[in-house]
C-alpha positions in Angstrom: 0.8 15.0 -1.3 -0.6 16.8 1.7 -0.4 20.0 3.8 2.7 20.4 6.0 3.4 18.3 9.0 1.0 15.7 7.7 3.7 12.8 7.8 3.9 12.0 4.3 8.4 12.4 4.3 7.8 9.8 7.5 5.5 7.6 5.7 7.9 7.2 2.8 10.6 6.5 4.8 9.4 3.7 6.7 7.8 2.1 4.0 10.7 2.4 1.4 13.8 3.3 3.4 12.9 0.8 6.3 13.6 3.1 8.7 11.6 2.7 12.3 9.2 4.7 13.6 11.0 6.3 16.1 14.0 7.2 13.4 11.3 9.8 11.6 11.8 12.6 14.3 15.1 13.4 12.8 13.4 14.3 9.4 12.9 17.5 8.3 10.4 19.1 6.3 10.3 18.7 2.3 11.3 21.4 0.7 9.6 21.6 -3.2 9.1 18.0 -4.5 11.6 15.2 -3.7 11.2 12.4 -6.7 12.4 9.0 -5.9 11.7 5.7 -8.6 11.1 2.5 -6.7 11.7 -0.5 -9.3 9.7 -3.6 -8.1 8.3 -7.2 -9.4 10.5 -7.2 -12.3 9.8 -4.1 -14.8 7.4 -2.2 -12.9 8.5 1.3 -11.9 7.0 3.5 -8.8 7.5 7.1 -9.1 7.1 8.8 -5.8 6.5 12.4 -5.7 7.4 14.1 -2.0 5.8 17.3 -2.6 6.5 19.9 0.2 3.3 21.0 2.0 4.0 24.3 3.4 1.3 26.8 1.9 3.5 28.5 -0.9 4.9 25.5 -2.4 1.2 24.0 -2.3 0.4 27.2 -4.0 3.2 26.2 -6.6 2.1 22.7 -7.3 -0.8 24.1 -8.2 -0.2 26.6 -10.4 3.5 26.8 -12.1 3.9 23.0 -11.7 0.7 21.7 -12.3 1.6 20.2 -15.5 4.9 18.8 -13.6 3.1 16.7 -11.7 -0.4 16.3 -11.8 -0.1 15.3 -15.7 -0.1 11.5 -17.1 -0.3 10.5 -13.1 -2.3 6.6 -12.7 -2.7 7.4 -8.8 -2.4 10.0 -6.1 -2.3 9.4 -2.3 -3.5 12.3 -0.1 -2.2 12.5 3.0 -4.0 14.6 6.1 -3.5 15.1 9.6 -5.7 13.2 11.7 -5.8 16.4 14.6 -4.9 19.4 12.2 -7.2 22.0 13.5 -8.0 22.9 9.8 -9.1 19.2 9.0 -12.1 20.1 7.3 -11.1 23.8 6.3 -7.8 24.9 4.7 -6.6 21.1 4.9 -9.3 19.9 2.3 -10.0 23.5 0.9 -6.1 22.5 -1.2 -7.3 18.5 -1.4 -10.1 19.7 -3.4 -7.8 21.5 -5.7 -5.6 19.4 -6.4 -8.5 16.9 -7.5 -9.2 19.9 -9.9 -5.8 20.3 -11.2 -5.5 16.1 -11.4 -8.9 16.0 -13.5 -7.5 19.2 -15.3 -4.1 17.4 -16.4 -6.0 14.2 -17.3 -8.7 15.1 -19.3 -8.3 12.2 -21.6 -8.7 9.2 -18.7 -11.2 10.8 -16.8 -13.5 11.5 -20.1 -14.9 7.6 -20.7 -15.1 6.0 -24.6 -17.9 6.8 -26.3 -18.8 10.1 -24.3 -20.4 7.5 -21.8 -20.6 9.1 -18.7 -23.6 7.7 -17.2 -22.3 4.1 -16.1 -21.5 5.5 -12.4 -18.0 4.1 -12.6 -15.7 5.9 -11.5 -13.5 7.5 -14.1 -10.0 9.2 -14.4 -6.7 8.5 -11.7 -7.4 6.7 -8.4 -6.8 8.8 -5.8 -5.7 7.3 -2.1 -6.8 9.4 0.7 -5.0 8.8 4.1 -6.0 10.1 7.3 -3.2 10.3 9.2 -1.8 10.0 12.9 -5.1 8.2 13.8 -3.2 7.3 16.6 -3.5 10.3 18.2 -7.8 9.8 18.3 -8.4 7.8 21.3 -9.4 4.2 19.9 -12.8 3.9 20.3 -13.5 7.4 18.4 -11.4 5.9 15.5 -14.1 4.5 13.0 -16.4 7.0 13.4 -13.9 9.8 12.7 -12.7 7.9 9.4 -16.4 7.5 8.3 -17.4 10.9 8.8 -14.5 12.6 7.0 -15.0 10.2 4.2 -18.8 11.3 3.8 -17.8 15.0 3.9 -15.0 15.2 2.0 -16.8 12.7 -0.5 -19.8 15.6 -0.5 -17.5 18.5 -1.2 -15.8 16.3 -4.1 -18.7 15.3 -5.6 -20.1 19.2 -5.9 -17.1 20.4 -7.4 -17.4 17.8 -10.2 -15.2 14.8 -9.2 -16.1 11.9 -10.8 -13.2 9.6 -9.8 -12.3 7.1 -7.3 -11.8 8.1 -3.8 -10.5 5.3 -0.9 -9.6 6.1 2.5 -8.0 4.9 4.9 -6.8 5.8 8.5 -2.9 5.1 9.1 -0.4 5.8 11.5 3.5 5.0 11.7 3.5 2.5 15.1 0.9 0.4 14.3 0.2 -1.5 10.9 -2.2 0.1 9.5 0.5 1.9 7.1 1.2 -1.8 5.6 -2.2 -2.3 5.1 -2.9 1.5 3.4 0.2 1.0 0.9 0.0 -2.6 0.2 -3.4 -1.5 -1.4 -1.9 1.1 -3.1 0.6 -1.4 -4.7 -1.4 -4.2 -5.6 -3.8 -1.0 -7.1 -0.9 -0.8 -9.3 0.1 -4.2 -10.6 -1.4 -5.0 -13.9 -1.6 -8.6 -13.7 -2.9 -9.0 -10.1 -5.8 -11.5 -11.1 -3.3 -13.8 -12.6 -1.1 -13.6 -9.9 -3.6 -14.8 -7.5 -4.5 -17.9 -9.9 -1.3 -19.3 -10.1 -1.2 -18.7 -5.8 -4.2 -20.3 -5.7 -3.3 -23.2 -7.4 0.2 -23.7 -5.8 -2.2 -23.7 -2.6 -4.0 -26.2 -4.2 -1.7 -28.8 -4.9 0.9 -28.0 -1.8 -2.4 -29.1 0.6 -1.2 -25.3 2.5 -3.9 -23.1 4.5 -2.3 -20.0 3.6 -0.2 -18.2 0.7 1.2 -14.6 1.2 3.2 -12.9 -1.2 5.3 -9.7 -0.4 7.5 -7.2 -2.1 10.8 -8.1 -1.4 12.4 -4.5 -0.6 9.1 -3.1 1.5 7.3 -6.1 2.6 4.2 -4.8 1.4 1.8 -7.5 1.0 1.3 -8.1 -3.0 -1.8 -10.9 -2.6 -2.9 -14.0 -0.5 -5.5 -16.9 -1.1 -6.5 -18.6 2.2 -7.8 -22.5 1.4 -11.5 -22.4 2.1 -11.9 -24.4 5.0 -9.5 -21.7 6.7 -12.1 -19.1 5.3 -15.3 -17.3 7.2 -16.7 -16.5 10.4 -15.7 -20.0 12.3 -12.3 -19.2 12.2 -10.3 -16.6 14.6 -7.6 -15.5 12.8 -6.6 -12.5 12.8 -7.7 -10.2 10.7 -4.9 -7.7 10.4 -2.6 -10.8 10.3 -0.9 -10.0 6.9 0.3 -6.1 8.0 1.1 -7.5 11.4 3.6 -9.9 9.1 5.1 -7.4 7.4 5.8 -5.2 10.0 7.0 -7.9 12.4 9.2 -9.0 9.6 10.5 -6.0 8.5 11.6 -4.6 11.7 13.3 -8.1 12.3 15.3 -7.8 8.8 16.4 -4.2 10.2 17.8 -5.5 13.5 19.9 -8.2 11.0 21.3 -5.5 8.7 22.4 -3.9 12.2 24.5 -6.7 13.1 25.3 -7.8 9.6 23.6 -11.0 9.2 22.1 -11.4 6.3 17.9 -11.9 6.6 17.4 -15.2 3.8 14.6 -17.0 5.7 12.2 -17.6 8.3 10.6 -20.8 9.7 8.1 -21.6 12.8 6.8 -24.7 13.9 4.4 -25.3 16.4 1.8 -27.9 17.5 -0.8 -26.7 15.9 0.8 -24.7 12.1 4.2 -24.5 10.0 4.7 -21.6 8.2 7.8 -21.0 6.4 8.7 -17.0 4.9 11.4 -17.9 1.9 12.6 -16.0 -1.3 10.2 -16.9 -4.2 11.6 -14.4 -7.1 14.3 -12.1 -6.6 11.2 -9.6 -5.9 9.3 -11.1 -3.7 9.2 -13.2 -0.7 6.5 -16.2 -0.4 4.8 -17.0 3.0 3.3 -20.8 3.6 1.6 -21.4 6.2 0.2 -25.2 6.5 -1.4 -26.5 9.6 -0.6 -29.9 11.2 2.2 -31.8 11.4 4.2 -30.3 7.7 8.0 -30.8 8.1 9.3 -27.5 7.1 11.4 -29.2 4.5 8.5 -30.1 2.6 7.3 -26.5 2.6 10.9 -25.1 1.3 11.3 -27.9 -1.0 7.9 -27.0 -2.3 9.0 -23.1 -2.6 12.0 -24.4 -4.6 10.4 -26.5 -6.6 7.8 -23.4 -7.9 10.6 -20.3 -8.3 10.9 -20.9 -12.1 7.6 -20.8 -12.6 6.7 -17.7 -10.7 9.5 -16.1 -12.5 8.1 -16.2 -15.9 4.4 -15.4 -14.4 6.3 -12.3 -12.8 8.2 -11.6 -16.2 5.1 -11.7 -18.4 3.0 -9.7 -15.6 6.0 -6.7 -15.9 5.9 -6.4 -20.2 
């Protein structure tokens, strides 16, 4: 959700149409609420609600379709406009109410068991709050901007009685900090995220690789990674936006296939120094391994092969 103009029809079609950044400038504006289910890692289901922003079909979400969609909902992203001249007025003025109306329509999972309210854990839906277009805030002004939207809009939450989880974030459509927002969002989502990352870590373990990524197969969102411990810390100078950069490079690369019809199945590079092979892992996902040295790539993809039927049934059980 978000106010008008904020980007959220552009977000969702880069992210889950795969359409480029310059594409979005042909979109119009979303009139009402545009649903769309995204089916991913085996069962799991993604419902996206587009709702339209402009100020009378806000004024409908929140009153004749509250029920519509704010009920029975696990998480909410929030989308604002970085430079909207109402930022901090109008713009979180309707935020603010529809954290009402989503603790309103969700009484039961924002009350805890036992009446215990006192923990300080965060109770009822997640919600995802994304301050957008921060590419239009010259770079070094960036941070601070994030942090001191955060701590307002935080204040005003908490006095009007929120007691649930707030995360922000600053995106924008041409660089990858949109992968990194919605990846989040998505592994926020996956029930069986812990396990995932043990059987990773332990196909890390016994393939001798410095790296394991997995990604959604449609979006290229990144789903988890485990990095070997030696690659880990301080003394090393990767990059730290590395994954996102991935899935953007890689995504824009499948696009340019489809235009020319060649199929996208894999991706290998070999250098001096690392040999990191992108392959199919289930029919959902896509694996990266990345191994430094001298690793014949054919060791990597035999390797890959080797582990599909297992990840399958870790994926199947994860989706029941």
């Amino acid at each position: 959700m978000g106010k008008s103009g904020s980007g959220k029809t552009s977000m969702r079609a880069i992210v889950f149409k795969s359409q480029l950044a310059a594409d979005t400038r042909r979109l119009g504006a979303t009139i009402d609420v545009e649903s769309s289910q995204i089916k991913f890692l085996g069962g799991l289901r993604l419902d996206l609600w587009d709702c339209g922003g402009q100020d009378s079909f806000m004024d409908q979400h929140l009153t004749s379709q509250s029920s519509t969609i704010f009920r029975s909902v696990h998480s909410l992203i929030y989308i604002f406009d970085a430079e909207s001249p109402e930022l901090l007025s109008s713009d979180t003025h309707y935020f603010l109410k529809c954290l009402g109306a989503l603790r309103d329509q969700n009484l039961n999972s924002t009350a805890s068991s036992d009446g215990d309210g006192a923990s300080g854990e965060p109770q009822g839906p997640t919600v995802f709050v994304l301050l957008h277009k921060m590419d239009l805030v010259p770079e070094p002004l960036q941070a601070g901007k994030l942090a001191e939207f955060e701590a307002e809009v935080k204040r005003r939450a908490s006095d009007d009685g929120w007691t649930g989880e707030l995360q922000f974030y600053g995106t924008s459509i041409w660089n990858e900090t949109l992968y990194k927002a919605w990846s989040i969002v998505v592994a926020h989502l996956m029930p069986s995220l812990a396990s995932l990352r043990s059987h990773l870590s332990h196909f890390l373990s016994v393939t001798s690789a410095s790296e394991i990524v997995l990604f959604e197969r449609t979006t290229f969102l990144v789903i988890a990674s485990v990095t070997a411990p030696e690659c880990e810390g301080e003394g090393t100078d990767w990059d730290k936006r590395r994954f996102e950069r991935i899935s953007t490079m890689v995504k824009a690369f499948k696009l340019g296939c489809s235009k020319i019809r060649a199929p996208f199945t894999s991706l290998t590079v070999s250098t001096a120094g690392y040999t990191a092979v992108l392959d199919a892992l289930t029919p959902e996902t896509y694996i990266l391994v990345l191994s430094q040295g001298t690793i014949q790539p054919a060791a990597i993809e035999l390797n890959i092969r080797l582990a599909r039927p297992h990840f399958a049934k870790v994926e199947a059980i994860g989706s029941k």
